[in-house]
C-alpha positions in Angstrom: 38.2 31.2 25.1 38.4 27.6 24.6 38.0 26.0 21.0 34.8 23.4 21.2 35.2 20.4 19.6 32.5 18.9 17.2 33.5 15.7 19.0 31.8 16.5 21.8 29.2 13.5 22.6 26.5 16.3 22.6 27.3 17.1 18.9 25.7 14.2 17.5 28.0 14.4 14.3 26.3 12.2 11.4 28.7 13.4 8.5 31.5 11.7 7.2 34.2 13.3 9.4 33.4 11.3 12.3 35.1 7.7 12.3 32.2 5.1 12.9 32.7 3.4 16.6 31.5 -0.6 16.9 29.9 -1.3 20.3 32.3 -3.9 21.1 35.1 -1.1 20.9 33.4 1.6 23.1 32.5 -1.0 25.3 36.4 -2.4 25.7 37.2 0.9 26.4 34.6 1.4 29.0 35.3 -1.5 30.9 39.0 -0.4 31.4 38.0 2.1 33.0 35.6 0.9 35.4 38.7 -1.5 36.1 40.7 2.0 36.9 38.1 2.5 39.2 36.2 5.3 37.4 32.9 6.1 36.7 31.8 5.5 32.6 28.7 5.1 31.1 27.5 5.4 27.2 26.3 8.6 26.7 24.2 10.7 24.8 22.9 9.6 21.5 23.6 6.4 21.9 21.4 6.1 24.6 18.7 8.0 23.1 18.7 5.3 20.0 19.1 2.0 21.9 15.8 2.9 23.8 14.3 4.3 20.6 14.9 0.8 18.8 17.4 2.3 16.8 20.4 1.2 15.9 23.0 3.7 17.2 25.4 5.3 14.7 28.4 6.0 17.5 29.4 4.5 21.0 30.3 7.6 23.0 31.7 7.3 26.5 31.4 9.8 29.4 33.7 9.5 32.7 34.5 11.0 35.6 38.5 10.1 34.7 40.0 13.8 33.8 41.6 13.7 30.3 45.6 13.1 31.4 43.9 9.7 33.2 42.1 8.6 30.3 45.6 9.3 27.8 47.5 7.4 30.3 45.3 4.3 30.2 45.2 4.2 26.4 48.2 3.4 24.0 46.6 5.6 20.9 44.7 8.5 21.9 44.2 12.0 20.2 42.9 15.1 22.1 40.3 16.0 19.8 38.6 18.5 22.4 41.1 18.3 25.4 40.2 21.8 27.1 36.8 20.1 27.1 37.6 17.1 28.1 37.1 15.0 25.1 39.8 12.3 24.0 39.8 10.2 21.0 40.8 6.5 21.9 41.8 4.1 18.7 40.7 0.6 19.7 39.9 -1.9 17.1 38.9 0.1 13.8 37.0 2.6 16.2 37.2 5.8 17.2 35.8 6.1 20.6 35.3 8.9 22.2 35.4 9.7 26.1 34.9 12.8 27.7 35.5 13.9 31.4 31.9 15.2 32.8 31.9 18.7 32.8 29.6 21.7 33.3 29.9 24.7 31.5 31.2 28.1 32.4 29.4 31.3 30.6 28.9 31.5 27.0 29.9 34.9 25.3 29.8 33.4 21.6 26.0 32.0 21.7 28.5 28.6 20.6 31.1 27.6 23.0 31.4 28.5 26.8 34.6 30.3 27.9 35.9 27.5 30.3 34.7 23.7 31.7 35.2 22.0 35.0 35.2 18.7 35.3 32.3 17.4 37.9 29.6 14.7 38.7 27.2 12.6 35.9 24.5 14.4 37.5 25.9 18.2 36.7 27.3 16.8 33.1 23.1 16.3 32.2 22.0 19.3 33.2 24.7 21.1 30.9 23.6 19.4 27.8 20.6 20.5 25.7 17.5 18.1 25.3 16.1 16.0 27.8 16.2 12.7 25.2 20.3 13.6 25.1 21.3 13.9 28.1 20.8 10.0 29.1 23.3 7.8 30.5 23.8 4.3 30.7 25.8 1.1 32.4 26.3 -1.4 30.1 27.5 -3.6 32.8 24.7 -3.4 35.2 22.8 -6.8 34.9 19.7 -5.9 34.5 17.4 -5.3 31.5 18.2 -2.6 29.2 15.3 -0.2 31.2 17.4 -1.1 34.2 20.9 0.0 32.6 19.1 3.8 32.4 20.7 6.4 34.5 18.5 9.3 34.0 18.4 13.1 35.5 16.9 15.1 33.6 13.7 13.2 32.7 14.7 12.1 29.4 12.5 8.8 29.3 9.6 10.3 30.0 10.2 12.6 27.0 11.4 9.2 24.7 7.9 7.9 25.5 5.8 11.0 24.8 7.8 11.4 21.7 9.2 15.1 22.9 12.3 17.4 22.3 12.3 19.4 26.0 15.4 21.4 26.5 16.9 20.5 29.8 15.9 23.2 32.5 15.6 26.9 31.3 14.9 26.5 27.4 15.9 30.3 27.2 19.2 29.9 29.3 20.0 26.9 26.9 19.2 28.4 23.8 21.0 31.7 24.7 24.3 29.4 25.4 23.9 28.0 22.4 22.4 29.0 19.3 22.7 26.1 17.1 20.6 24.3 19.4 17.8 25.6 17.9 18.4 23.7 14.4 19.1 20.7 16.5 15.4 21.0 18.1 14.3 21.0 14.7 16.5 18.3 13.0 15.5 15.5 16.1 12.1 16.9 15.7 11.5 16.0 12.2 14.3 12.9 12.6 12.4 11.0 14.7 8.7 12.2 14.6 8.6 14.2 17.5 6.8 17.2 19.0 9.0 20.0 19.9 7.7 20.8 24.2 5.3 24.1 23.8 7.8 25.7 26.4 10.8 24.8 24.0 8.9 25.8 21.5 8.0 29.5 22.3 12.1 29.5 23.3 13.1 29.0 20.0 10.7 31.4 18.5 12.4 34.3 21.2 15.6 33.3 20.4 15.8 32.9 16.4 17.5 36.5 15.5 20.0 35.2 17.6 20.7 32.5 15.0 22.4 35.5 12.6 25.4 35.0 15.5 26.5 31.8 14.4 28.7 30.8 11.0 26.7 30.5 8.4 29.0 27.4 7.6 27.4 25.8 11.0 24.3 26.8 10.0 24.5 25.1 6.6 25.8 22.1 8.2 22.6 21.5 10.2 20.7 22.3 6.8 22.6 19.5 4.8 21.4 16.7 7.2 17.5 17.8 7.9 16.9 19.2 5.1 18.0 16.0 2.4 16.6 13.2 4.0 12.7 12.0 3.6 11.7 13.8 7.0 12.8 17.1 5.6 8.8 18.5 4.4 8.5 18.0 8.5 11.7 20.3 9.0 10.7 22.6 6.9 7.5 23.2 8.4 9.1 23.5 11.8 11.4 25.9 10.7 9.1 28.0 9.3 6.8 28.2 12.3 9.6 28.6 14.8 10.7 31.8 12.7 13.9 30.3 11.7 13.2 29.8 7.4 13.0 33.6 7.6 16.5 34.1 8.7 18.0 31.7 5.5 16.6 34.0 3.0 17.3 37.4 4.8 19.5 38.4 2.0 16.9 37.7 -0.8 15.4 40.9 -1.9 12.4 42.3 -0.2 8.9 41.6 -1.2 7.4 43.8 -3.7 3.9 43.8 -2.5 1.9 43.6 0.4 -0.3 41.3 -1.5 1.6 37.8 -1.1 0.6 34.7 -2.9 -0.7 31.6 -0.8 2.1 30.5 1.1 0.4 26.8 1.5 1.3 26.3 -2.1 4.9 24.8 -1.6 7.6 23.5 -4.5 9.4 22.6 -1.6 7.2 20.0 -0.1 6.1 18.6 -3.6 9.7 17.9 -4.5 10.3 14.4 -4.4 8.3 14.3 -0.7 9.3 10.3 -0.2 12.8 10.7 -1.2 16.1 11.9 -0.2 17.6 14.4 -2.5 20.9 16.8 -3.0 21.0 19.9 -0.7 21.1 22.1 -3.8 17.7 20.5 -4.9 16.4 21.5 -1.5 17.8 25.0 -1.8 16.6 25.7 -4.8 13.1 24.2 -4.3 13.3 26.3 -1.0 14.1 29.6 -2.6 11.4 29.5 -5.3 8.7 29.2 -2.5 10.2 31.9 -0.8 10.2 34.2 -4.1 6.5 32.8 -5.4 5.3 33.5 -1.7 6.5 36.9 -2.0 4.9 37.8 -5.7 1.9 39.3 -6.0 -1.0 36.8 -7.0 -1.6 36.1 -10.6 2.0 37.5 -11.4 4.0 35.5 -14.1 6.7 33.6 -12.2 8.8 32.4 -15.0 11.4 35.7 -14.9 12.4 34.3 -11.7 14.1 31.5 -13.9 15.9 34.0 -15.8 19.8 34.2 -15.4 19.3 38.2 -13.3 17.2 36.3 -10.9 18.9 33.5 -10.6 22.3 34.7 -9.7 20.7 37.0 -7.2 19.1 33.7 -5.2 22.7 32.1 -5.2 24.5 35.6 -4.2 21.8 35.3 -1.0 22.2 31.6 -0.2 25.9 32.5 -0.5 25.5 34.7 2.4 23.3 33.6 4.0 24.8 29.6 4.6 28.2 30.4 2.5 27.0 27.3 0.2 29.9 25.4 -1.6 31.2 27.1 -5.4 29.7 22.9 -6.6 26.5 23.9 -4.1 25.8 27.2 -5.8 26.5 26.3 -9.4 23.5 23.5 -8.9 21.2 25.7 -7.5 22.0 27.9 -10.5 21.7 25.2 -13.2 18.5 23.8 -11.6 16.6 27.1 -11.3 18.2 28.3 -15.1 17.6 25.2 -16.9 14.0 25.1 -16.2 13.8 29.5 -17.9 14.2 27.9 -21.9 11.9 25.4 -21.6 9.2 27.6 -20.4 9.6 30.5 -22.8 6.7 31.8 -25.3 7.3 29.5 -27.8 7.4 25.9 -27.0 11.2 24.8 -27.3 12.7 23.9 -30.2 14.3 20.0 -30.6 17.7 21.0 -30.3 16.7 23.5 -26.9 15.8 20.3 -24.9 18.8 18.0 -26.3 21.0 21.1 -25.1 18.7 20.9 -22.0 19.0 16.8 -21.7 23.2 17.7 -21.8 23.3 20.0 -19.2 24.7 18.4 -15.4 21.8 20.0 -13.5 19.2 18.5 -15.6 17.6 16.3 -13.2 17.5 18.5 -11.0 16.0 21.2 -12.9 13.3 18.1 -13.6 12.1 17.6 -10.8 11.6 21.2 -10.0 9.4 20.9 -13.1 7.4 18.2 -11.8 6.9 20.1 -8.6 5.9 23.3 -10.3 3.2 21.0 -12.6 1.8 19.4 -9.3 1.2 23.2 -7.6 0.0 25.0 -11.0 2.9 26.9 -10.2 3.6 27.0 -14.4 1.2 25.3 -17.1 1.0 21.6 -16.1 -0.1 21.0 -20.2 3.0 22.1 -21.5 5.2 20.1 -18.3 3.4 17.1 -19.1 4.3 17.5 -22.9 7.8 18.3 -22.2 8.1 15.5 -20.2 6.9 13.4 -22.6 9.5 14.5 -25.0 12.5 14.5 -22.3 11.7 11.1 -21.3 11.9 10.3 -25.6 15.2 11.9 -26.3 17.0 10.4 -23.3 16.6 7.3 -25.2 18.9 8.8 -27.9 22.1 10.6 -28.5 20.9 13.5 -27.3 24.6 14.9 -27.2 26.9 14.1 -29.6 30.2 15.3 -30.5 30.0 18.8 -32.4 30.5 18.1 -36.6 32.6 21.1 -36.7 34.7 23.4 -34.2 36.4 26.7 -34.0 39.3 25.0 -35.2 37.8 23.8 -38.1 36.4 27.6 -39.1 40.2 29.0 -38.1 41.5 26.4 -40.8 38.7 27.4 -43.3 40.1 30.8 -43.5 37.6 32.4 -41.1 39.4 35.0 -38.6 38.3 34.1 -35.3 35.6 36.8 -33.5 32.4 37.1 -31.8 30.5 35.6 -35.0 32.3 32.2 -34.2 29.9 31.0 -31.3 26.8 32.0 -33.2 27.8 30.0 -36.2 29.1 26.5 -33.9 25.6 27.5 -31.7 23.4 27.5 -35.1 25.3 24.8 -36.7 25.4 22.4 -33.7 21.1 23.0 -33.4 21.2 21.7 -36.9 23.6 19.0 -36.3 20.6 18.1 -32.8 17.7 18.3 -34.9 19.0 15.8 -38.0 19.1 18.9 -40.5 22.7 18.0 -41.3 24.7 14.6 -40.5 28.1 15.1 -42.0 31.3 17.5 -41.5 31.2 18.9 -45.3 27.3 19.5 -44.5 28.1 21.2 -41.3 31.3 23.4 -43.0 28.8 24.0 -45.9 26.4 26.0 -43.1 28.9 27.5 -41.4 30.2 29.2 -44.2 27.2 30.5 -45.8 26.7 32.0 -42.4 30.1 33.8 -41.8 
């Protein structure tokens, strides 16, 4: 089985991996071709944004020149996908990419077919999945931008009735490729569109197949439609295409028939107008999916507790294999927010500590959320804001008076009994009770 490249112009990279292409390059490189005597065309997303009023992010070329044809007419090239036909060609400070139309042979993986054959424009559409992505056009032609459309698969039509439509059978090309299904969603909520009722009810067959594909691919797909503004409208698609179930399969099972109301959502009150860090996302994401699952009127703060916690992580972990930076935020958002919620309002030293930790802001605007849906008492949020938004005008984490090495030099033998004493002595040292070294080596000892 043939490797498939990302670089494929169906891929629609966005991330940083993929060298940014100017027009002018892509279009230098198209033109030599056509001066060969082949057939090349912009392709694909491109396409898709020019006619959308967008400005397009890559320049990606498609030609009927076979892959040893297009090397031979270019001094730097790279074979970033060759047994698919896709060539890297340097020009400029671009990386353009050209790749041989091709249809596809059968897919075994629910990813990547076992074998291509290079063919016509026409056969190259049909093998691609939505109708707004499988557009050509001829820069070339003089004629207005309308007129430079080569379209087979209805694509324009689609552009204008603001539609994702998979191109032919929806179930043949979501049973080729899985992924697809996330991409109906991210372009969905991208650009404002309706995913085709047809489509639609494909998608919904096919999600278990999802579980087939990495769960690094997966989380790929996640980072970019689930940071940006648009991401309240990806969520909602995912869950009503039965795809948000398959993220949290490995979070334990519900331990009641009696949910709570699932229209109540953390994740959608989280900075809604904003783009945020995938962990923020995540762990917004997960708390709706544990809250949804509690019985009503049940006390959610233990799921802020470090036992809870660590089992959300240990299922994002499987479910998306998250980064160790990824899981540790999702931690330190969701634990942060478990002191400052307790019975007893927080002391002044528990929020500095909670001012000083990396994750804070995140773990703050999961608080705001959970104030706007009466998740947790919005009286005692507001207050605690209050106070956070105070002591970040301070020195809210200063250097430590003392340290272990000062109690080893003191004459106390190093043990368990050390961190309780620097804990207590640094609270102190937070709330103003002591200022100076000899005041802070005066508590520690009457303590040891």
């Amino acid at each position: 089985m043939v490797d498939e490249s990302e670089n494929d112009p169906e891929f629609d990279q966005s991330g940083p991996a993929k060298p940014r292409c100017e027009r002018e390059d892509a279009l230098f490189v198209l033109k030599r071709l056509r001066d060969a005597n082949y057939a090349a065309y912009f392709a694909g997303g491109c396409v898709r944004d020019l006619l959308l009023g967008r400005e397009p992010k890559d320049w990606d070329v498609a030609t009927d020149a076979p892959p040893e044809r297009v090397r031979a007419l270019f001094s730097n090239t790279q074979a970033v996908g060759a047994a698919f036909g896709v060539i890297l060609v340097r020009k400029g400070g671009s990386a353009v990419e050209v790749a041989t139309f091709r249809a596809d042979a059968q897919y075994v993986d629910g990813r990547h077919p076992t074998a291509v054959r290079f063919t016509t424009a026409q056969e190259d559409a049909q093998r691609r999945d939505f109708t707004i992505n499988g557009l050509f056009l001829d820069p070339l032609k003089d004629a207005p931008l309308e007129g430079q459309v080569i379209d087979y698969v209805g694509g324009r039509d689609d552009l204008k009735a603001r539609l994702i439509r998979a191109i032919g059978d929806s179930n043949a090309r979501f049973n080729e490729d899985h992924l697809r299904m996330l991409r109906a969603v991210r372009f969905a909520a991208r650009f404002g569109f309706a995913i085709e009722p047809t489509t639609a009810v494909a998608i919904q067959s096919h999600a278990p197949q999802l579980t087939r594909i990495s769960p690094e691919r997966i989380a790929d797909e996640l980072r970019t439609m689930l940071t940006p503004p648009t991401r309240v409208e990806a969520y909602r698609l995912l869950d009503s295409l039965n795809l948000r179930a398959l993220l949290f399969r490995f979070f334990p099972a519900p331990v009641s028939a009696a949910q709570n109301d699932r229209s109540v959502s953390v994740f959608n009150a989280t900075a809604p107008d904003r783009g945020v860090a995938f962990a923020l996302s995540l762990a917004a994401a997960s708390l709706d999916e544990q809250l949804w699952r509690l019985p009503p009127a049940t006390d959610p703060r233990p799921l802020f507790q470090r036992s809870s916690v660590q089992k959300v992580v240990h299922g994002l972990r499987q479910s998306l294999k998250i980064s160790n930076e990824e899981s540790e935020a999702v931690q330190g958002a969701l634990e942060g927010i478990s002191p400052l919620v307790a019975d007893a309002y927080p002391t002044v030293a528990t929020v500095k500590r909670f001012l000083a930790r990396p994750t804070s802001d995140l773990s703050r605007e999961l608080l705001e959320s959970l104030r706007i849906t009466g998740t947790l008492d919005a009286a005692r949020i507001e207050q605690l804001q209050r106070q956070l938004g105070a002591l970040e005008q301070t020195e809210f984490a200063p250097p430590p008076l003392i340290t272990g090495d000062n109690l080893t030099a003191a004459g106390m033998a190093p043990g368990p009994a050390f961190k309780r004493i620097l804990d207590a002595v640094y609270d102190a040292q937070l709330e103003d009770r002591i200022a100076t070294r000899e005041e802070a080596m005066e508590m520690a000892m009457r303590m040891s």
